[in-house]
Structures are given as structure tokens and as C-alpha cells.
OpenMM code with the backbone's topology and positions (N, CA, C; nanometers):
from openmm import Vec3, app, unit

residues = "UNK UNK UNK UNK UNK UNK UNK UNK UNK UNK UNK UNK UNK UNK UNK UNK UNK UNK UNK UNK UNK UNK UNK UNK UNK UNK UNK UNK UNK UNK UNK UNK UNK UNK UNK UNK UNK UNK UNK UNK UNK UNK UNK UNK UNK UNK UNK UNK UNK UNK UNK UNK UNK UNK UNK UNK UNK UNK UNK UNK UNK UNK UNK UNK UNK UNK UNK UNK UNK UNK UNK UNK UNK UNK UNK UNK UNK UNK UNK UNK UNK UNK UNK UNK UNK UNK UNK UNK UNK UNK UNK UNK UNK UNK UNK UNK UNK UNK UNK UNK UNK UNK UNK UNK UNK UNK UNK UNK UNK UNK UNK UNK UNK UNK UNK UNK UNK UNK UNK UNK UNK UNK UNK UNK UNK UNK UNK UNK UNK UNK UNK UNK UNK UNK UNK UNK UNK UNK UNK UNK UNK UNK UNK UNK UNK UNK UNK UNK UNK UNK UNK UNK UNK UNK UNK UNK UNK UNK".split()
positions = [
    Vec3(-1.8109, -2.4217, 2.0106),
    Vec3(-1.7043, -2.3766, 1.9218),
    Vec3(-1.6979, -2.2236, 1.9263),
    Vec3(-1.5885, -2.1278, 1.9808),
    Vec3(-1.6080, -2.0226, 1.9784),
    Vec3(-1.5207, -1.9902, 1.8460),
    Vec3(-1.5756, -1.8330, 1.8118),
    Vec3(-1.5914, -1.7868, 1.6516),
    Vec3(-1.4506, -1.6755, 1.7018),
    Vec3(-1.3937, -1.6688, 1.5940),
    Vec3(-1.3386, -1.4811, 1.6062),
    Vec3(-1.3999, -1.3859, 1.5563),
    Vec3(-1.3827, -1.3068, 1.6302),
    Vec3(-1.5192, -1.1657, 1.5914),
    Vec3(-1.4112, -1.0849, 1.5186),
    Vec3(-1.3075, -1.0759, 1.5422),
    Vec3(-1.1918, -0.9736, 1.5000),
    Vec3(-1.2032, -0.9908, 1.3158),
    Vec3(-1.2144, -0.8805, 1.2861),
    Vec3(-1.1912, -0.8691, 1.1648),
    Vec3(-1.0304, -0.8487, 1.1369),
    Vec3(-1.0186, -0.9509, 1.0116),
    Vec3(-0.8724, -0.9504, 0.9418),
    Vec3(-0.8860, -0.8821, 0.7923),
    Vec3(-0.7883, -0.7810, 0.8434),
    Vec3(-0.7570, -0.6697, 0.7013),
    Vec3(-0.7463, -0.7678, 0.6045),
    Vec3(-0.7511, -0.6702, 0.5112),
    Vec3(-0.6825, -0.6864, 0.3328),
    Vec3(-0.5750, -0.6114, 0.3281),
    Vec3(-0.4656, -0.6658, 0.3556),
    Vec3(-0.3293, -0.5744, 0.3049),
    Vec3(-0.2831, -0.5797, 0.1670),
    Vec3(-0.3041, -0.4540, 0.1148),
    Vec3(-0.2758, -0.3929, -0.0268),
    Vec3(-0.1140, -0.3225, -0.0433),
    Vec3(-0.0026, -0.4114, -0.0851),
    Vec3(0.1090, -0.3469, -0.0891),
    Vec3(0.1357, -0.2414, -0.2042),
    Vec3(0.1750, -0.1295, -0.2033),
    Vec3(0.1861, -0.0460, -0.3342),
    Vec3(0.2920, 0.0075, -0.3815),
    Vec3(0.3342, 0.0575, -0.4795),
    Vec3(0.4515, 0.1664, -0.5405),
    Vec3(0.4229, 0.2628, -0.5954),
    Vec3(0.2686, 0.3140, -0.6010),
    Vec3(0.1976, 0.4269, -0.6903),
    Vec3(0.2053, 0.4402, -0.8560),
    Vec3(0.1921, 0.2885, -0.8445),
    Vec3(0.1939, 0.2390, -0.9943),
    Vec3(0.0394, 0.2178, -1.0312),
    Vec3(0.0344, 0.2272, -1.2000),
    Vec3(-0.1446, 0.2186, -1.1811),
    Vec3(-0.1560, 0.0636, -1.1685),
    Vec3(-0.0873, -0.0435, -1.1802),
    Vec3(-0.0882, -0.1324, -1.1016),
    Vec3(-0.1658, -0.1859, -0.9924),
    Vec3(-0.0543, -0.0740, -0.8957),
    Vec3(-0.1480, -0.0695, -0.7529),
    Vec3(-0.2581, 0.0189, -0.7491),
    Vec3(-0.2881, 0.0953, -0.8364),
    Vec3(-0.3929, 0.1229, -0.8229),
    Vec3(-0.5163, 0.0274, -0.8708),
    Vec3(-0.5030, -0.0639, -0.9498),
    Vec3(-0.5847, -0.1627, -0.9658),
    Vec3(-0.5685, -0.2713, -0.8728),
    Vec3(-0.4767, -0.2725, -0.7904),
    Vec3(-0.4954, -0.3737, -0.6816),
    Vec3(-0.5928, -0.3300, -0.5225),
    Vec3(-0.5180, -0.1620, -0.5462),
    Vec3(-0.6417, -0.1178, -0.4085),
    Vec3(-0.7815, -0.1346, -0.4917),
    Vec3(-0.8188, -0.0735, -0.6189),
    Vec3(-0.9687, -0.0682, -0.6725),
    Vec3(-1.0221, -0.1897, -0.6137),
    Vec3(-0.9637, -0.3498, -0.6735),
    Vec3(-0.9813, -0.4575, -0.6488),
    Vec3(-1.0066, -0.5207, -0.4875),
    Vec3(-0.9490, -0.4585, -0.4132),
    Vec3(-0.9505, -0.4665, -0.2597),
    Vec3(-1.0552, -0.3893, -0.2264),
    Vec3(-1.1095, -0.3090, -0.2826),
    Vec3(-1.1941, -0.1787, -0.1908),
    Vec3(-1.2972, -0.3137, -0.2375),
    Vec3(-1.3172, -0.3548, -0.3629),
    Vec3(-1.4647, -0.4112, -0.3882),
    Vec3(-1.4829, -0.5701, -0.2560),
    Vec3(-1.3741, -0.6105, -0.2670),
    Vec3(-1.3693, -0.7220, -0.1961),
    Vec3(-1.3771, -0.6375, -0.0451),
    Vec3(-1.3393, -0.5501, -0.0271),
    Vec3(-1.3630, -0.5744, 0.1704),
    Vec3(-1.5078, -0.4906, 0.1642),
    Vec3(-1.5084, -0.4147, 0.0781),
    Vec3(-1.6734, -0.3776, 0.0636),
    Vec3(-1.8015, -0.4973, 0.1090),
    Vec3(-1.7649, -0.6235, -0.0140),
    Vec3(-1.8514, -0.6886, 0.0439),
    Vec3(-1.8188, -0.8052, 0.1188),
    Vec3(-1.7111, -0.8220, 0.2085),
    Vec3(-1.6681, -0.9160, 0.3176),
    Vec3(-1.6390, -0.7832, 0.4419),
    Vec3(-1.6715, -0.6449, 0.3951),
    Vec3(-1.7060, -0.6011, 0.5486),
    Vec3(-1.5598, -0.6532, 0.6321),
    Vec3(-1.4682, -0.5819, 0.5511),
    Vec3(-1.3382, -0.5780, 0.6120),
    Vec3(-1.2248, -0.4838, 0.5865),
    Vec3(-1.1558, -0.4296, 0.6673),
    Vec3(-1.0926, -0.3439, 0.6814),
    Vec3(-0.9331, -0.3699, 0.5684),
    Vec3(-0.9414, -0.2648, 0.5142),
    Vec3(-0.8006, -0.2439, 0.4474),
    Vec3(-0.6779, -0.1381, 0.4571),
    Vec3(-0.6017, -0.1776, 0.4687),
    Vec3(-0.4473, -0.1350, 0.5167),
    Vec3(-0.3499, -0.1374, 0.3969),
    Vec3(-0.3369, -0.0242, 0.3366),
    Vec3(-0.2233, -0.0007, 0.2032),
    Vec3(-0.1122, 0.0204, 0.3059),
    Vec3(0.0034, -0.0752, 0.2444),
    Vec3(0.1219, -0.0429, 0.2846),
    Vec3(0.2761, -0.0126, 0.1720),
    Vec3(0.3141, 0.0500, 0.2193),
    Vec3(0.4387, 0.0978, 0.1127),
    Vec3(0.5567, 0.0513, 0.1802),
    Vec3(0.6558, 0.0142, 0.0883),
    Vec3(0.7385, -0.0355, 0.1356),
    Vec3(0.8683, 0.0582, 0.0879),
    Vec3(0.9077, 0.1599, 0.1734),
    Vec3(1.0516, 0.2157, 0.1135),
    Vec3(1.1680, 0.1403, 0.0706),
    Vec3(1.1589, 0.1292, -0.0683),
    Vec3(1.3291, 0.0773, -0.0912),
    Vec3(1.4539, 0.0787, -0.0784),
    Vec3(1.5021, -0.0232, 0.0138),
    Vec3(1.6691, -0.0429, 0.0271),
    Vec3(1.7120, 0.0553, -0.0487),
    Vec3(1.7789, 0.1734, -0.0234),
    Vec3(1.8493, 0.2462, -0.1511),
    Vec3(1.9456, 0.1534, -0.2439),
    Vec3(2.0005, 0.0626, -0.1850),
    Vec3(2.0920, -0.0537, -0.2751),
    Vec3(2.0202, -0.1594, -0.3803),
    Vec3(1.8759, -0.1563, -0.3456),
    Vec3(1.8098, -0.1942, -0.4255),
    Vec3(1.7751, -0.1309, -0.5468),
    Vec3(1.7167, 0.0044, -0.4954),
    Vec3(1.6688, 0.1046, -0.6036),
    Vec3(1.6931, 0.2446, -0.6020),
    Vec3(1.8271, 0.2723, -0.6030),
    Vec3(1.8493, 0.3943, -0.5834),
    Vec3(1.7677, 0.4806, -0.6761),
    Vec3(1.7470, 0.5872, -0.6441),
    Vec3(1.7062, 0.7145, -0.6941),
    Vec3(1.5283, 0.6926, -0.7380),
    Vec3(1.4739, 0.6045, -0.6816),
    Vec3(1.3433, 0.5949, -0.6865),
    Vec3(1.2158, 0.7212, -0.6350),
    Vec3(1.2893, 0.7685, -0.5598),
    Vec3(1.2380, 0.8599, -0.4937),
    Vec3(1.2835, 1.0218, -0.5011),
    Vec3(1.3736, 0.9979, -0.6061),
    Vec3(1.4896, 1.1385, -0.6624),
    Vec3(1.4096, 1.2278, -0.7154),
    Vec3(1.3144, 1.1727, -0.8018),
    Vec3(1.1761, 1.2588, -0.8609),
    Vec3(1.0604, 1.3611, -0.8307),
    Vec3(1.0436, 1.3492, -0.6831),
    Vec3(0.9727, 1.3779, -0.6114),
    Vec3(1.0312, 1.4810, -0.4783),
    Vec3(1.1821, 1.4835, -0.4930),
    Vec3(1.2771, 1.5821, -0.4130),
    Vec3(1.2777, 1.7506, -0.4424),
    Vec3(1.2751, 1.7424, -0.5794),
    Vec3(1.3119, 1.8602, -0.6727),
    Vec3(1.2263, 2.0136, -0.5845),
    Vec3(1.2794, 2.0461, -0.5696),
    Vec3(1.2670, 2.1788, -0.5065),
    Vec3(1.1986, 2.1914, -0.3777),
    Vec3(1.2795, 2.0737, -0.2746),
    Vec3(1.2281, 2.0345, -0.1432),
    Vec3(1.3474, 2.0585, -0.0382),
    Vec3(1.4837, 2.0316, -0.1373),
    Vec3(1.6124, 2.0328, -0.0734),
    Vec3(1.6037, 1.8949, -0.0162),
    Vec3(1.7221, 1.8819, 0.0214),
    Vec3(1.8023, 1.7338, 0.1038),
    Vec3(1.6668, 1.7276, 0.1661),
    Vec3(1.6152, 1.5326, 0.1688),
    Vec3(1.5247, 1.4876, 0.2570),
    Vec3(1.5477, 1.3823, 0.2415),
    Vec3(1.4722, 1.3284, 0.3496),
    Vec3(1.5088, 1.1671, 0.3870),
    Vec3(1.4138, 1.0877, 0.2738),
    Vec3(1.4489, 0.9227, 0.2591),
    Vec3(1.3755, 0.8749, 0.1791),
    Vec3(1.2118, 0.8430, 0.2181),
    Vec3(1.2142, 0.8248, 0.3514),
    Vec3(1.1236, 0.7817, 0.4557),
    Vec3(1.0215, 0.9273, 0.4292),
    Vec3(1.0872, 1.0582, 0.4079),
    Vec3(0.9671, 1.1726, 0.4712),
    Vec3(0.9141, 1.1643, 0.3011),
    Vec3(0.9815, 1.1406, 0.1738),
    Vec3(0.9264, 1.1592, 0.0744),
    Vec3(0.8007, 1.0442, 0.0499),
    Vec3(0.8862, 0.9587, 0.1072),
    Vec3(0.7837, 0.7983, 0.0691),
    Vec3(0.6587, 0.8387, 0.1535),
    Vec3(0.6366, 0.8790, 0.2374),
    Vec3(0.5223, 0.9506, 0.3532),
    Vec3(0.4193, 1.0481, 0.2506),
    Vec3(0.4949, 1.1046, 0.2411),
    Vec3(0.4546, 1.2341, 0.1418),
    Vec3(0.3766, 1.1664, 0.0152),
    Vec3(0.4317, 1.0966, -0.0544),
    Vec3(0.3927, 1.0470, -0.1612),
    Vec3(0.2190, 0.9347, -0.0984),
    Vec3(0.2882, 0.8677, -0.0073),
    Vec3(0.1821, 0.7624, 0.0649),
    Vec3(0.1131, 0.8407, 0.0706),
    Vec3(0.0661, 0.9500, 0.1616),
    Vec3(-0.0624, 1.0638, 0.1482),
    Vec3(-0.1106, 1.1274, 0.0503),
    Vec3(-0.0775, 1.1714, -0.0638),
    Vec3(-0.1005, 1.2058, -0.1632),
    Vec3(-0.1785, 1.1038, -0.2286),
    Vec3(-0.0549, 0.9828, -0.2702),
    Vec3(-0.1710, 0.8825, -0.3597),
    Vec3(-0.2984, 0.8301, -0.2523),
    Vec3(-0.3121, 0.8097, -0.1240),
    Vec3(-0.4412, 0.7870, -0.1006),
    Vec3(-0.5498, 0.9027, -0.1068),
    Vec3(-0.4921, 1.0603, -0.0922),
    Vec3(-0.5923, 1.1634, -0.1052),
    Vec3(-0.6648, 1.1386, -0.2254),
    Vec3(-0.5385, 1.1087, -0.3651),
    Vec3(-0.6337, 1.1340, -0.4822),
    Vec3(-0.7064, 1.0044, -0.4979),
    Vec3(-0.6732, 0.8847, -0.4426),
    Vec3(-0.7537, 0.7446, -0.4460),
    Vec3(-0.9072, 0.7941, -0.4115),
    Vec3(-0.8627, 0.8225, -0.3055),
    Vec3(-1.0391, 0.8377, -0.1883),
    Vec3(-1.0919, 0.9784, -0.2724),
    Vec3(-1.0257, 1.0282, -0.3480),
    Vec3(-1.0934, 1.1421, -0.3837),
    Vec3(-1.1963, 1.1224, -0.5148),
    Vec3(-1.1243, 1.0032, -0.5727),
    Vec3(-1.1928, 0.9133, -0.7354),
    Vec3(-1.2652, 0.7841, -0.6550),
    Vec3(-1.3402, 0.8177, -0.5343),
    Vec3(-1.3849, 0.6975, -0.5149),
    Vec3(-1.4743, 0.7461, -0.3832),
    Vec3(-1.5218, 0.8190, -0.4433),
    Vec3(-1.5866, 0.8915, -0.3092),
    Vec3(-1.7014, 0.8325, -0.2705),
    Vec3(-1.7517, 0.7163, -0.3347),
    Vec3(-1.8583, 0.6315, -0.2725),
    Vec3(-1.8175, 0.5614, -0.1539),
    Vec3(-1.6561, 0.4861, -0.1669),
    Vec3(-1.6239, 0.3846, -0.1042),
    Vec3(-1.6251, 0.4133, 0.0780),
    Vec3(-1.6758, 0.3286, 0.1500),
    Vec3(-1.7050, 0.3293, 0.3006),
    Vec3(-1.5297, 0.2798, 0.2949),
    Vec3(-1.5140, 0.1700, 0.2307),
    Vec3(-1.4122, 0.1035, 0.2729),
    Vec3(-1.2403, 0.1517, 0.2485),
    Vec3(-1.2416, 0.2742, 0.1345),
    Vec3(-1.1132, 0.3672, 0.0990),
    Vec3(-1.1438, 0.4531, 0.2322),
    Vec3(-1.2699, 0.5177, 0.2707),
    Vec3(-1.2848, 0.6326, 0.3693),
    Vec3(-1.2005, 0.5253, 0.5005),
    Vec3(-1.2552, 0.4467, 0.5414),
    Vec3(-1.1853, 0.3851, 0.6767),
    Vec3(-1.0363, 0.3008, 0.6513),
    Vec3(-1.0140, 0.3493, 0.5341),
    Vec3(-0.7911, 0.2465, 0.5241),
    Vec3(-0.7660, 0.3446, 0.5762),
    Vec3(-0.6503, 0.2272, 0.6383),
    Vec3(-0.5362, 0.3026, 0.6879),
    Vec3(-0.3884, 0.3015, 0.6233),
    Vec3(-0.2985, 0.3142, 0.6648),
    Vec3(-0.1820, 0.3399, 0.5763),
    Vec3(-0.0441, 0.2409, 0.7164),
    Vec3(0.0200, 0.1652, 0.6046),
    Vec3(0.1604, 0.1851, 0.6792),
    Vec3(0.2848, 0.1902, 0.6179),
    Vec3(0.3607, 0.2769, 0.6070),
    Vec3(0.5219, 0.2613, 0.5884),
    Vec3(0.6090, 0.2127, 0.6564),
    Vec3(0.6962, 0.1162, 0.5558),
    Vec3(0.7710, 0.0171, 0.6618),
    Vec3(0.9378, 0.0494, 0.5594),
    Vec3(1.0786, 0.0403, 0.5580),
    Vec3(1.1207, 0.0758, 0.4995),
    Vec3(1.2450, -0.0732, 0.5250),
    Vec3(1.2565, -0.0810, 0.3999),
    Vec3(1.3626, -0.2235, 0.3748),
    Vec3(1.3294, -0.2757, 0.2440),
    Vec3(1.3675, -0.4386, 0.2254),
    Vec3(1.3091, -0.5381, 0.1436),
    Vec3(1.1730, -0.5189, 0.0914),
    Vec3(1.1247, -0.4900, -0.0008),
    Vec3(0.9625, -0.4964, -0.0371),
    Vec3(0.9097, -0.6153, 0.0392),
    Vec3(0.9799, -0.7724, -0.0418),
    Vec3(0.9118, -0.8970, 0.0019),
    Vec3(0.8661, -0.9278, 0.1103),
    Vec3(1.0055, -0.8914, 0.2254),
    Vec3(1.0663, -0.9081, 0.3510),
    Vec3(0.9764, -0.8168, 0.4462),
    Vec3(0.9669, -0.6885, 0.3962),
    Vec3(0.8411, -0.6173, 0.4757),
    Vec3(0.7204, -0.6769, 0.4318),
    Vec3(0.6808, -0.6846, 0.3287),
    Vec3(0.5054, -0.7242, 0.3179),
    Vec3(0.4744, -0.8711, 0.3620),
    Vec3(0.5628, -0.9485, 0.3947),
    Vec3(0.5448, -1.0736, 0.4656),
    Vec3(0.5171, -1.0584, 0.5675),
    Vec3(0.6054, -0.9441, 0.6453),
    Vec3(0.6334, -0.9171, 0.7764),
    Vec3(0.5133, -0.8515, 0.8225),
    Vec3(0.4346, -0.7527, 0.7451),
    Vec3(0.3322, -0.6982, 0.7908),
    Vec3(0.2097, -0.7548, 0.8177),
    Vec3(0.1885, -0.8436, 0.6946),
    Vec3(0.0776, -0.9709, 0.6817),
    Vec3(0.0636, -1.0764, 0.8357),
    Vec3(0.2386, -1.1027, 0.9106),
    Vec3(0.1719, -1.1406, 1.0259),
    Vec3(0.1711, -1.0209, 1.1377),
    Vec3(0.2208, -0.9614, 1.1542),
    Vec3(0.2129, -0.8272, 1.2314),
    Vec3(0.0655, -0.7213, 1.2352),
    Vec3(-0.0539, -0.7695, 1.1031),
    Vec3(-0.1818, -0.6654, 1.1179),
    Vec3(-0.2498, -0.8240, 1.0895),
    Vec3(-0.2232, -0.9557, 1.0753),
    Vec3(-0.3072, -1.0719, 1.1320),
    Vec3(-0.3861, -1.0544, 1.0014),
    Vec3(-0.3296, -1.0554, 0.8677),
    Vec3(-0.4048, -1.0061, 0.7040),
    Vec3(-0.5244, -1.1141, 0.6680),
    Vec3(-0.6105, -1.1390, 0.6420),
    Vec3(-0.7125, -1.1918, 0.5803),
    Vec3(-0.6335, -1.2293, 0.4463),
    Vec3(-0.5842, -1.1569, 0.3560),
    Vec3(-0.5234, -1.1498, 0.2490),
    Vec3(-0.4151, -1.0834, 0.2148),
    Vec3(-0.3719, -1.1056, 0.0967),
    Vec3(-0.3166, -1.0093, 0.0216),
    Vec3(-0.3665, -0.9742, -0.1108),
    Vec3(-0.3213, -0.8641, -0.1174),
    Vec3(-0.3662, -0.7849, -0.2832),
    Vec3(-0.2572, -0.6998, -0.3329),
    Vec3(-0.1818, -0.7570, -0.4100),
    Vec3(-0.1201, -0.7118, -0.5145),
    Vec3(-0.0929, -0.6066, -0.6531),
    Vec3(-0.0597, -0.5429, -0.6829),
    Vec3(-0.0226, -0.5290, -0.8413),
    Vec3(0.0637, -0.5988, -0.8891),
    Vec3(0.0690, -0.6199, -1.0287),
    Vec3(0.1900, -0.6744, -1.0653),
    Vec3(0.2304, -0.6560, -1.2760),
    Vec3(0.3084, -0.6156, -1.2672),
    Vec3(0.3380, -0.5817, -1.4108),
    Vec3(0.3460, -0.6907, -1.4780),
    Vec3(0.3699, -0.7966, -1.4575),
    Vec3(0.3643, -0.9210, -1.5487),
    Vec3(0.5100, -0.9729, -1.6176),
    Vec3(0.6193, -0.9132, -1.6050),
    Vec3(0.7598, -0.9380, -1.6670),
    Vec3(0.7197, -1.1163, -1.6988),
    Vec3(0.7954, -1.1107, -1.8483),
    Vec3(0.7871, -1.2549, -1.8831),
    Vec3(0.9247, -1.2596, -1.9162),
    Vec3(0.9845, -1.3627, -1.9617),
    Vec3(1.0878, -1.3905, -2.0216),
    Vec3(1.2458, -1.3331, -1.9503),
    Vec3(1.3373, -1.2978, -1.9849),
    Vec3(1.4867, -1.2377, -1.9602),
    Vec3(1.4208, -1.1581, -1.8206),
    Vec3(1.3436, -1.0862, -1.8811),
    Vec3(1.3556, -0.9504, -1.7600),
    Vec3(1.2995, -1.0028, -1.5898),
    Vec3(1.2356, -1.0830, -1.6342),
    Vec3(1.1928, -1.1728, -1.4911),
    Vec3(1.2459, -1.2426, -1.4508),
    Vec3(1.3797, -1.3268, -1.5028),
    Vec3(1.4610, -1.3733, -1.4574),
    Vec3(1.6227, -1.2959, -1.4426),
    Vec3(1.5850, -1.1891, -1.4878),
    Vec3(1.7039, -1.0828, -1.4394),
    Vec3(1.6591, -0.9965, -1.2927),
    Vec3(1.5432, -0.9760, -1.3147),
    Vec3(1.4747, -0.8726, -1.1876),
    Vec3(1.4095, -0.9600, -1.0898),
    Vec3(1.3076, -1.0643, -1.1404),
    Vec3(1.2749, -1.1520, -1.0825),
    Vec3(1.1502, -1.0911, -1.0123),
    Vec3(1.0390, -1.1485, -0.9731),
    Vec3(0.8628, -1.0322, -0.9404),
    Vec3(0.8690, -1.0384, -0.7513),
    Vec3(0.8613, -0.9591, -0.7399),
    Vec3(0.8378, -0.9805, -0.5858),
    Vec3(0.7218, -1.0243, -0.5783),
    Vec3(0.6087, -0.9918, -0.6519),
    Vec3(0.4690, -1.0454, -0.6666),
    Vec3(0.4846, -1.2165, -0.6220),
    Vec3(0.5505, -1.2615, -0.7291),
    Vec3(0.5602, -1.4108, -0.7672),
    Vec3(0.6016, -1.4608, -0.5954),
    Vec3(0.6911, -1.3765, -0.5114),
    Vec3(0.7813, -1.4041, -0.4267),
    Vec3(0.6997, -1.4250, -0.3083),
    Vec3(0.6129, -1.3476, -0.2947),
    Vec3(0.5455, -1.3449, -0.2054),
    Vec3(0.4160, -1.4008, -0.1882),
    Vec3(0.3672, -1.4606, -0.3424),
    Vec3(0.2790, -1.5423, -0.3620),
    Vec3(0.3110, -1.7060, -0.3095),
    Vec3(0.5059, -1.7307, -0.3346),
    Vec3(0.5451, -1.8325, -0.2781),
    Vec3(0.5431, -1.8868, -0.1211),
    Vec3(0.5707, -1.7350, -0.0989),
    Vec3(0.5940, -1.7726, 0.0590),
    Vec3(0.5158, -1.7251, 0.1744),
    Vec3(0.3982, -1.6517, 0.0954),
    Vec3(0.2805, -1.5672, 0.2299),
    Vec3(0.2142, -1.6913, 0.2797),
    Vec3(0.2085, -1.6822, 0.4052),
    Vec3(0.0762, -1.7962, 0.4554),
    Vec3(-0.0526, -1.7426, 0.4479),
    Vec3(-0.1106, -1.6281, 0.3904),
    Vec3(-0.2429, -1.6117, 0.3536),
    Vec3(-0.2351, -1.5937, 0.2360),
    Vec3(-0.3580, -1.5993, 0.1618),
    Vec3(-0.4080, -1.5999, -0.0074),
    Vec3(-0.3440, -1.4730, -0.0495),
    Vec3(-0.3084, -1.4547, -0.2085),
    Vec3(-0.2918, -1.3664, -0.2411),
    Vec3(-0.3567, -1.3137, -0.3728),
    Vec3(-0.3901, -1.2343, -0.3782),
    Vec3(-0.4535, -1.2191, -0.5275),
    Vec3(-0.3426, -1.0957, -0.5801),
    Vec3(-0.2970, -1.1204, -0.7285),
    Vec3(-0.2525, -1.0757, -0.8080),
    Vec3(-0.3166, -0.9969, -0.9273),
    Vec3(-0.3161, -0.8508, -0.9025),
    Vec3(-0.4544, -0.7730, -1.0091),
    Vec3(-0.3456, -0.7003, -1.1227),
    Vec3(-0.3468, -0.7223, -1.2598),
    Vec3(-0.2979, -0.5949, -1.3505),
    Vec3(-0.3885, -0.5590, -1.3564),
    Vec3(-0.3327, -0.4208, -1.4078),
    Vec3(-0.3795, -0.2720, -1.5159),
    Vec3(-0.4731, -0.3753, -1.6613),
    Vec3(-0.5412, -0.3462, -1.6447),
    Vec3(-0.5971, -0.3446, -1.8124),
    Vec3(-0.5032, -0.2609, -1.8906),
    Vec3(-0.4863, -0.3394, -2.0139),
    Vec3(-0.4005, -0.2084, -2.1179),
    Vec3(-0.4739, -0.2273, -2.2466),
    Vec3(-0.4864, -0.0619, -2.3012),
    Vec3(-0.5394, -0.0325, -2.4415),
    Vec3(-0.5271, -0.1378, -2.5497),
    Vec3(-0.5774, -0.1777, -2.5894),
    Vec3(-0.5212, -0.2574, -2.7732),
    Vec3(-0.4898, -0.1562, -2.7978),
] * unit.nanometer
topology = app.Topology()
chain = topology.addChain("A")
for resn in residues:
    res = topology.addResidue(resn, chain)
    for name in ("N", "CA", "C"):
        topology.addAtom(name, app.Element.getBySymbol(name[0]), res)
């Protein structure tokens, strides 16, 4: 019976929500001890989806593309990640990818394209009206990924 030696990432999708930051925390511990590689990926939004998501982060940059800000931002939040986590072997060796479209539609797409072990999530939790007005990509992709997914919130204060 031959084995695969190839290690399969943990793909961690994000929005630089503390969310996702509890979904990479949650991933670093798991490939820590399954000794597997993790890959944060961002997904630039359809501007028709979410315009002006990225409007915040322009301010005294002049006209730029959505792609060079979403980049910009992607490096930043992993500097200060790996910088609050300076033990981790497994934040020091992620890698990063930006893919720009559909959130769902890309993080499906990437999961078979880097051959994912998993997925790891954030997810805000919308219950009621607002989840059936917005609807979770979380939920969406929990439906339709062919690998596991784990779904991590934020702890919040009482």
C-alpha cells in the first residue's frame, strides 16, 4: 500500500476580522501539532458585491487598484499576526494567497488548487433576518467543500 508523503495545507480564508484572526490562532495550533503547512488566503471582493470595502485603507494613497490595497492589507495583517505569535514555527512558514472574485467561489477553488487538508474559517454567527438577507459564506462553503471545515468565533466579553 503506498502512503502520500505530501503534506496537505490548512487553508485559512480571511477578511482581517478578529474573526479570522481566531480562525488563523486556531489553525496555527492544529498544523502545529499535525506538522502541516498553512496558507491564509484573501479573497478580494466583487466590487458589486461589496463596494467600498477597501475605501478605508486608500486615504492618502491616491487612485489604486482594489487588488494592490487587498495585498497591502494581506501583508500587514500577517506581519502583525507573526509578530503576536512569535513562538509559532507554523505562522513563521504560511504563506499567503490573493485571489480576487466570489469569496465562496474562490475559497472552494483554492481548496482544490493547494490539495487543502482542511478548512478554517471565521465566522460572525448572523442568526435570524440578517442571515437570510446576507446569507454566511461560512455556512456556504461548509455545504459544498469536499474537505472538513472547521468554523472558529471570536470569544466576546459578557
Amino acid at each position: 500500500m503506498a502512503t502520500d508523503d505530501k503534506k496537505h495545507p490548512i487553508l485559512v480564508p480571511i477578511d482581517f476580522s478578529p474573526h479570522s484572526e481566531a480562525a488563523l490562532e486556531f489553525a496555527m495550533k492544529l498544523a502545529e501539532a499535525m506538522e502541516l503547512p498553512i496558507i491564509v488566503l484573501h479573497v478580494v471582493h466583487d466590487p458589486g458585491e461589496s463596494p467600498g470595502f477597501y475605501a478605508g485603507q486608500v486615504e492618502g494613497r491616491g487612485v489604486r487598484r482594489m487588488e494592490d490595497i487587498a495585498s497591502e492589507m494581506l501583508t500587514e495583517f500577517m506581519e502583525k499576526f507573526t509578530a503576536d505569535h512569535l513562538e509559532s514555527k507554523a505562522i513563521k512558514r504560511a504563506t499567503t494567497m490573493l485571489r480576487v472574485g466570489l469569496p465562496v467561489t474562490r475559497i472552494l477553488e483554492a481548496v482544490e488548487a493547494v490539495d487543502a487538508s482542511m478548512v478554517v474559517m471565521g465566522s460572525l454567527g448572523r442568526t435570524g433576518l440578517q442571515y437570510m438577507l446576507i446569507g454566511s459564506k461560512a455556512e456556504q462553503v461548509v455545504r459544498l467543500c469536499p474537505v472538513p471545515v472547521a468554523i472558529v468565533k471570536r470569544e466576546t466579553s459578557k
